[in-house]
C-alpha positions as CSV (number, residue, x, y, z in Angstrom):
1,X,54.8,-101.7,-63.5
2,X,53.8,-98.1,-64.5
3,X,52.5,-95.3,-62.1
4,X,50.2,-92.5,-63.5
5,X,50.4,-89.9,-61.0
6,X,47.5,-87.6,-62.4
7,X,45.8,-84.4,-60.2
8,X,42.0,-85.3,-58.3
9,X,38.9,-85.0,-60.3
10,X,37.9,-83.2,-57.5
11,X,38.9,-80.9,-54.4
12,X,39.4,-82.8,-51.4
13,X,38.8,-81.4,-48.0
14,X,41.4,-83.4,-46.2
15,X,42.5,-87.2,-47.6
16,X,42.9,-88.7,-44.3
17,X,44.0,-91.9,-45.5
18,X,47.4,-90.4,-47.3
19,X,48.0,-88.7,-43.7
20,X,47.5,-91.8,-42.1
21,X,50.1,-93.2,-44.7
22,X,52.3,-90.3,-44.1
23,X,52.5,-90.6,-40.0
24,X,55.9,-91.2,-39.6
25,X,57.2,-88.4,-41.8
26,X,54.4,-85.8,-39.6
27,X,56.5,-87.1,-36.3
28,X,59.5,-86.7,-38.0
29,X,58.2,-83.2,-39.0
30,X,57.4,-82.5,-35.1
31,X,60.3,-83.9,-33.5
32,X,62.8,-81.8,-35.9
33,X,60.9,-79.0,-35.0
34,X,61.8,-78.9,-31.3
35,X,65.0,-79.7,-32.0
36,X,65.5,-76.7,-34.5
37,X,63.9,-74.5,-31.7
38,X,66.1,-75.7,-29.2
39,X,69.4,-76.2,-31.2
40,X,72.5,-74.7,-30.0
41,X,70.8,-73.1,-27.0
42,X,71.9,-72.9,-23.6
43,X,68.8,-72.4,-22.2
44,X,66.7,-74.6,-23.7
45,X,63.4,-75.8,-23.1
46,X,63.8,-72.9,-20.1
47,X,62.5,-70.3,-23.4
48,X,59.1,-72.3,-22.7
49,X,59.4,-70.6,-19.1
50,X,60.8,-67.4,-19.7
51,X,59.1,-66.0,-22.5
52,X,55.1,-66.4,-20.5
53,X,56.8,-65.6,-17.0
54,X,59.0,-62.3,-18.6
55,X,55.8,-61.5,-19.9
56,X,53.6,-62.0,-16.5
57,X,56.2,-59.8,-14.7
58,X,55.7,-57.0,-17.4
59,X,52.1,-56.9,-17.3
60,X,51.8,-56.9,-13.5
61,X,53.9,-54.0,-13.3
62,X,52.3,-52.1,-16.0
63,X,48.9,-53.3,-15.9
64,X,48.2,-54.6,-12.6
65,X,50.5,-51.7,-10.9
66,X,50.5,-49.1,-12.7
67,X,47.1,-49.0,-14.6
68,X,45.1,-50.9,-12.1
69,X,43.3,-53.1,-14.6
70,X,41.0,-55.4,-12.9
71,X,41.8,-59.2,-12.3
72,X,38.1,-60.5,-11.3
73,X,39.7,-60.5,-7.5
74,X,42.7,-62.8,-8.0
75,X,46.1,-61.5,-7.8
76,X,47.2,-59.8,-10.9
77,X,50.0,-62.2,-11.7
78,X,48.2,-65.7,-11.4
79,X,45.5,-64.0,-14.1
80,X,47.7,-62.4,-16.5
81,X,49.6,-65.9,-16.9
82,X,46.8,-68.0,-16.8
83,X,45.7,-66.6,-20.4
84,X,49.1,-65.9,-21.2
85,X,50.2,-69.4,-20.9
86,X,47.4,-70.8,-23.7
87,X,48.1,-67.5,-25.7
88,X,52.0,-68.2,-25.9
89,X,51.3,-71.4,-27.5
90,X,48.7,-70.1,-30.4
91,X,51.0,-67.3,-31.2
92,X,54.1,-69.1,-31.6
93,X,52.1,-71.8,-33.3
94,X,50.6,-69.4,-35.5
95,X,54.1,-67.7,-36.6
96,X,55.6,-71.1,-37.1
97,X,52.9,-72.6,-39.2
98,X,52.4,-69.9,-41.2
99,X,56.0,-69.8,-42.3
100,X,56.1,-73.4,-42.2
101,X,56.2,-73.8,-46.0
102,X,58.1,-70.9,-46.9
103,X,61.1,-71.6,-44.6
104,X,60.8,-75.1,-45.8
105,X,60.5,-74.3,-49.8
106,X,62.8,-76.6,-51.0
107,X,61.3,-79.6,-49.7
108,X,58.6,-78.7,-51.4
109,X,59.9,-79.1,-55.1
110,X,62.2,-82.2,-54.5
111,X,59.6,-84.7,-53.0
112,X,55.8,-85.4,-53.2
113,X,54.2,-85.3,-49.4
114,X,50.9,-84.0,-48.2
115,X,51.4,-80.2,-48.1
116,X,49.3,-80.1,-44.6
117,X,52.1,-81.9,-42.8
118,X,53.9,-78.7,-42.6
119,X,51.6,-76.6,-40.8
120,X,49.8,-78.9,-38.6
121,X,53.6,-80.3,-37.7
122,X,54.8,-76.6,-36.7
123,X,51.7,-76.7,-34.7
124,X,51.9,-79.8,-32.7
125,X,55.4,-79.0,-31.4
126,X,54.5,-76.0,-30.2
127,X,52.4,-78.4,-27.2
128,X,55.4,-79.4,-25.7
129,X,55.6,-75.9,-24.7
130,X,52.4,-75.4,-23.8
131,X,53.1,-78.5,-21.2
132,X,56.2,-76.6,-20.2
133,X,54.3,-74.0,-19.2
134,X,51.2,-75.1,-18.1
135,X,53.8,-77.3,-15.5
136,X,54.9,-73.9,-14.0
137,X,51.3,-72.2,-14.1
138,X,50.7,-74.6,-11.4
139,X,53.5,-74.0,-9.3
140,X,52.9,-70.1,-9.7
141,X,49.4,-70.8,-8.4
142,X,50.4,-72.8,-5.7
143,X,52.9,-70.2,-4.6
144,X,50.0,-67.5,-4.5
145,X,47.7,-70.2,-2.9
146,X,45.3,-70.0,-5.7
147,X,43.1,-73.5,-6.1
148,X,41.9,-74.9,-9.3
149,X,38.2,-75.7,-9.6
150,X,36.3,-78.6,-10.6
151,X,35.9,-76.8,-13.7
152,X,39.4,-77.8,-14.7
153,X,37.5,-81.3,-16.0
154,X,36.8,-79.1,-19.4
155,X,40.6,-78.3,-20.0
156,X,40.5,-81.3,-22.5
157,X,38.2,-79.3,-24.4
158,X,39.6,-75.6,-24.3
159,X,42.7,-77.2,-25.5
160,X,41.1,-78.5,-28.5
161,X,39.7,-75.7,-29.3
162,X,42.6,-73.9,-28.9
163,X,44.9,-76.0,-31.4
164,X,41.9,-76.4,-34.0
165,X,42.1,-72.5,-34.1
166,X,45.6,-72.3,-34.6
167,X,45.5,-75.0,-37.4
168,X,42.7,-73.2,-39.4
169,X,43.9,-69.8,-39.2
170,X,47.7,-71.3,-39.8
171,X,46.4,-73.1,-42.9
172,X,45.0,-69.5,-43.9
173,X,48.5,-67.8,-43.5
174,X,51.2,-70.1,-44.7
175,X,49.0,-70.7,-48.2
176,X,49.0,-66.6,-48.5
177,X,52.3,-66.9,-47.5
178,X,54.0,-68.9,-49.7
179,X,52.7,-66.7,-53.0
180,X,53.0,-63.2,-50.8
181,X,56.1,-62.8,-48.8
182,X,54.3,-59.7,-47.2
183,X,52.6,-62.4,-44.6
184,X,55.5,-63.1,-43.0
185,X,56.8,-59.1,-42.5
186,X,53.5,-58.7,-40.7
187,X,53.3,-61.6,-38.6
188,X,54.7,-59.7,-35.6
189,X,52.7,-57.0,-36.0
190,X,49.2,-59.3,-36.5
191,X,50.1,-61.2,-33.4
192,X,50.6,-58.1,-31.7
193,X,47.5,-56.3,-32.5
194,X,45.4,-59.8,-31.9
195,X,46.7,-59.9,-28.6
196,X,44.7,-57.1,-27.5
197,X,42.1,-57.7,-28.7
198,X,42.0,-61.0,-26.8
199,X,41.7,-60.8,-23.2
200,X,45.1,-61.5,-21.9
201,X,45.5,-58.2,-19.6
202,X,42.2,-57.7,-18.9
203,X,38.7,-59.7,-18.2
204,X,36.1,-60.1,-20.8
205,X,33.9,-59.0,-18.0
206,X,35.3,-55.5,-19.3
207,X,33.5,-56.1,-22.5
208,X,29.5,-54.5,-22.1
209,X,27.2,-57.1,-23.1
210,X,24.4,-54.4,-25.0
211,X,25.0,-51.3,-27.2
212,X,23.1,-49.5,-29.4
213,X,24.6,-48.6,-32.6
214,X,22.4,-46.7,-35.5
215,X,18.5,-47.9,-33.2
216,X,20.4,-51.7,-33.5
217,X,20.7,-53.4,-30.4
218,X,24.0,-55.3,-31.0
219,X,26.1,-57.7,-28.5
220,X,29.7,-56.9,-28.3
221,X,30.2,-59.8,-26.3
222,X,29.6,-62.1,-28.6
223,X,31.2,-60.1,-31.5
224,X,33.9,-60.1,-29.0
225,X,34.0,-63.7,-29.0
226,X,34.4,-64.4,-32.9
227,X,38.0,-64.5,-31.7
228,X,38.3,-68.4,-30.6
229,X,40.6,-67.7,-28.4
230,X,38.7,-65.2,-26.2
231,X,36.4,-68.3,-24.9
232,X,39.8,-70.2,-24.1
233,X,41.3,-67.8,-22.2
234,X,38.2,-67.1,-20.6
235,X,37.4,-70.3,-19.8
236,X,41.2,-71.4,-18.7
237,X,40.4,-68.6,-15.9
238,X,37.0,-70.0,-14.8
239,X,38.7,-73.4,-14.9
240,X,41.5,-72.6,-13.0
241,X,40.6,-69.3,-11.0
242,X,37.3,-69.7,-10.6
243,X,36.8,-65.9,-11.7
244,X,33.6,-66.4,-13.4
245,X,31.5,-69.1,-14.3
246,X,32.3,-71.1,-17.4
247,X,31.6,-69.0,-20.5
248,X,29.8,-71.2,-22.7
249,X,28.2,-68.2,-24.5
250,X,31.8,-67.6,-26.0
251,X,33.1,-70.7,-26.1
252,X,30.0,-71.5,-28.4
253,X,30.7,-68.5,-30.6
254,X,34.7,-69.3,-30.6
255,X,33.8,-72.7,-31.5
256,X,31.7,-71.9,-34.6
257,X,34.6,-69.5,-35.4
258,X,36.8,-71.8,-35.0
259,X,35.3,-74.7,-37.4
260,X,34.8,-72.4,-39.9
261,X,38.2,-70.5,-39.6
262,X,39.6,-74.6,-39.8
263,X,37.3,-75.9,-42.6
264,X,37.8,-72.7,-45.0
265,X,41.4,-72.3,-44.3
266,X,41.6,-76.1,-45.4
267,X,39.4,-75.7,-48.6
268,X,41.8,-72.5,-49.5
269,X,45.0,-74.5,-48.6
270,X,43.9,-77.1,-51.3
271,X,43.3,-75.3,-53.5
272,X,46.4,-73.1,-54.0
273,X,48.6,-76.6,-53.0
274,X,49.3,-77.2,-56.8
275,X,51.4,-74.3,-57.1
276,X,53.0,-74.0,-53.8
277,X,55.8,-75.6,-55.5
278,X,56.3,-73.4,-58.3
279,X,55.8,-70.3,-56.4
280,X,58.1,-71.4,-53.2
């Protein structure tokens, strides 16, 4: 019997049957990535703790102390880890999946699998953290006396969105990074800079909902909320604080942002796939 392996007549958005095909090798993918991360380390899953609670204690100090940035009338450490918890995991999975192929280059040239494995892998381990920490939000909360709302029924949901945005904009950055090794230099810095301009110190509320710019009446709220993951943090605090009603006005932005980020970044991953092996 002979095989002809031959290229699509046409671009393919996602071949869901070949994933389906290919389920075993994506847990494979997952499970070797939490044992990477955790290989050798005395610690453990504890880095799933340390690295939002570290960061919780920093920014209470410096922006709930020190700066007096307003926490919507919950203590300062309950909100800064609320969004920090949900922000840990798109950062992380955002670093990982976009060096997913890169660090993984010579997989790339010895066997045929689908391409998307690799990112979407990096990003589904990165929710066993995410349960880590969402585990110790609650306790944190329950130490400050802080109740959840019914609100919390939409979690579900905020998480979604949250992972379909770090898919699309991973699927972005590991195909840019696999022909330009600049990507991965400033990956720290990106992250950094996205950060704050997400609102993990301080409220959205802080954002003015008219301005005039040039006789234009623009909203910066809802430019604000281009970012998808200013409607999950947002909403993870009206879920769980109770701080502000349920912001569906940026949770419908984020989630337009979102989709489009997703459904571009997997057209562009496509089509640079055929020479991700050549260029690795």
């Amino acid at each position: 019997m002979v095989t002809v392996i031959q290229p699509r007549s046409r671009l393919q958005l996602v071949d869901w049957r070949e994933l389906v095909a290919y389920r075993d090798l994506f847990r494979f993918l997952v499970w070797r990535e939490i044992k990477v991360r955790y290989a050798q380390s005395a610690i453990g899953i504890g880095w799933a703790v340390i690295q939002p609670l570290f960061s919780m204690l920093v920014f209470t100090i410096v922006f709930g102390k020190l700066a007096k940035v307003s926490s919507d009338g919950v203590p300062y450490a309950v909100f800064s880890l609320t969004a920090l918890v949900p922000w840990t995991y798109f950062s992380n999975a955002l670093v990982d999946g976009a060096n997913s192929l890169v660090s993984n280059a010579s997989m790339l040239s010895k066997v045929y699998f689908p391409r998307l494995l690799m990112p979407l892998s990096a990003v589904a381990a990165k929710l066993v953290d995410f349960g880590i920490a969402s585990l110790m939000l609650g306790v944190v909360m329950l130490i400050y006396g802080v109740r959840p709302t019914w609100g919390m029924v939409g979690l579900p949901m905020l998480v979604l969105l949250m992972i379909i945005a770090a898919s699309g904009m991973s699927l972005w950055l590991t195909a840019l990074a696999v022909q330009y090794r600049d990507v991965k230099h400033a990956m720290n810095f990106v992250v950094q800079a996205m950060m704050y301009c997400t609102p993990v110190v301080y409220p959205a509320s802080l954002v003015p909902t008219a301005y005039v710019l040039g006789g234009i009446n623009i909203n910066p709220r809802l430019l604000f909320a281009l970012n998808p993951m200013v409607g999950v943090i947002e909403g993870f605090r009206s879920a769980l604080l109770g701080t502000q009603p349920m912001p569906w006005d940026l949770l419908a932005v984020g989630t337009a942002s979102a989709a489009t980020i997703a459904v571009t970044g997997c057209f562009y991953f496509r089509s640079r796939e055929k020479i991700f092996a050549d260029v690795a």
